[in-house]
Steps between C-alpha positions, in 0.01 A plus 500: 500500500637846411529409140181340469255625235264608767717672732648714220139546400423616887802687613710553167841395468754440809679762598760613812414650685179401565203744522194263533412212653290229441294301794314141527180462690531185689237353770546150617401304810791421768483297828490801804663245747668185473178282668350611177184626679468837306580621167566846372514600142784798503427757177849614385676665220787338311776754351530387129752731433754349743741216381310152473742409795393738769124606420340218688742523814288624809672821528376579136187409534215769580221372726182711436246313770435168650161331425343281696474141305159341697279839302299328251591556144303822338329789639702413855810543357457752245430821797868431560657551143220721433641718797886434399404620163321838621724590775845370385532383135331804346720774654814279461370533093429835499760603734764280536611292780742674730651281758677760820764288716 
């Protein structure tokens, strides 16, 4: 991936060490318990600039918000990203993302 055409294109050559860092958007619906009776759709950020080994290990992987999956498709779920995309992904654009342990 990091010497793709379109990841050169995006975040220019590789280089160490590493001053940015590139995320996937990923929503997908899970199974909340094992009787299967709910499902919640967790919103999370993959780090793309972390080895192909490690970025999809749960302790890499950012959760942003949990959706519930039994909203109907369209204007029910879109006041959620809508929201995330006011109140969380703009700033973390304009600002950057600062995480404090």
């Amino acid at each position: 991936m990091y010497d793709s055409p379109a990841w050169k294109k995006l975040f220019g050559d590789p280089k160490f060490p590493n001053d940015r860092v590139g995320l996937l958007f990923c929503v997908d619906a899970i199974p909340a318990f094992a009787v299967g009776s709910l499902s919640l759709k967790p919103a999370e950020f993959i780090n793309l600039s972390l080895p192909p080994g490690i970025r999809t290990k749960s302790e890499n992987i950012l959760l942003m918000m949990l959706l519930p999956n039994n909203l109907d498709k369209g204007a029910a779920q879109k006041k959620y990203y809508d929201f995330a995309a006011d109140y969380e992904l703009n700033e973390m654009g304009t600002k950057g993302w600062f995480m404090y342990v």
